[in-house]
N, C-alpha and C positions, 0 to 999 in steps of 0.2 A: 318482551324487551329484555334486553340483554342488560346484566348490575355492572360487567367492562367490559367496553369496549372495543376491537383487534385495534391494537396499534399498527400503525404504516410504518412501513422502514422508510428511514431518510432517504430525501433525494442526496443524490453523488456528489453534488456539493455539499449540502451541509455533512454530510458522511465523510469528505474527503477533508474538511476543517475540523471535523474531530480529532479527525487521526496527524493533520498539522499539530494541531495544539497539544497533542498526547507528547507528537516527537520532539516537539521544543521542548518540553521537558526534561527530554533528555540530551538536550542539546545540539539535537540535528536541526539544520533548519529546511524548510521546504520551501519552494514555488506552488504559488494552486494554479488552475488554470481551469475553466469549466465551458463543459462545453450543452448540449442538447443530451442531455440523458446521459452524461459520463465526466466527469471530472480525473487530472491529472494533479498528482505530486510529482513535483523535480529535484528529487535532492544534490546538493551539489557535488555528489561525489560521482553521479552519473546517474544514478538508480529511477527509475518512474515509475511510481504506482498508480495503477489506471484504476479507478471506482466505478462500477453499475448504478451502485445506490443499493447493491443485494453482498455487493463482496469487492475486497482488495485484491486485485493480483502483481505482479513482480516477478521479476526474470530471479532466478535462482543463480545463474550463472553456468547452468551445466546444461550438456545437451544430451538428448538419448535417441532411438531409432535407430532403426538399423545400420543405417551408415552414419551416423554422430551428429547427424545432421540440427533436429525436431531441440528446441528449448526447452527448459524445464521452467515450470510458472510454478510460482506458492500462490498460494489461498488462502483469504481469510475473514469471514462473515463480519460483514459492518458492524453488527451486535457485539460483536467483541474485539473494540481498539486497542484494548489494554496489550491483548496477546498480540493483534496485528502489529502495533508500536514493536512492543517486544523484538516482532524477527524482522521486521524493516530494520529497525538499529543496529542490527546485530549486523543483517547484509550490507549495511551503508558502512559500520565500523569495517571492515573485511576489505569493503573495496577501500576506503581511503585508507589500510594499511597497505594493501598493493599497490596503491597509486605513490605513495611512499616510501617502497624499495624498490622502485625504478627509475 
């Protein structure tokens, strides 16, 4: 018998309510939305973080391939919201400065 136990990573909703509650923190507000195995944030500056329940991802806002075409997506392990928080906020500040010189 094993003295601890493997812990389960959260499912994508309660994964994707951590990382709400981190970003209120900092004062971004989110949308949840959950669905079968995947959970949505909607910030209101446009940005949507999609959750697995193993990792965040989000559009970076650039594209790459050959012809410019292919997104660029961040990453970021549910184990760690703090940092995830981190470059959400930072993408979400960015675009509501663009959204704001136009």
């Amino acid at each position: 018998m094993y003295a601890h136990q493997p812990t389960t990573p959260p499912t994508a909703g309660v994964a994707a309510r951590r990382l709400q509650e981190r970003l209120a923190e900092f004062g971004v507000i989110a949308d949840r939305v959950e669905g079968v195995g995947v959970a949505l944030l909607h910030l209101r500056s446009g940005l949507i973080i999609w959750c697995d329940g193993g990792s965040f991802s989000w559009w970076t806002g650039r594209y790459s391939g050959p012809d410019g075409h292919w997104r660029e997506y961040a990453y970021a392990p549910v184990s760690d919201v703090e940092t995830a928080a981190h470059r959400v906020a930072t993408r979400h500040q960015g675009l509501a400065l663009s959204a704001a010189s136009t």
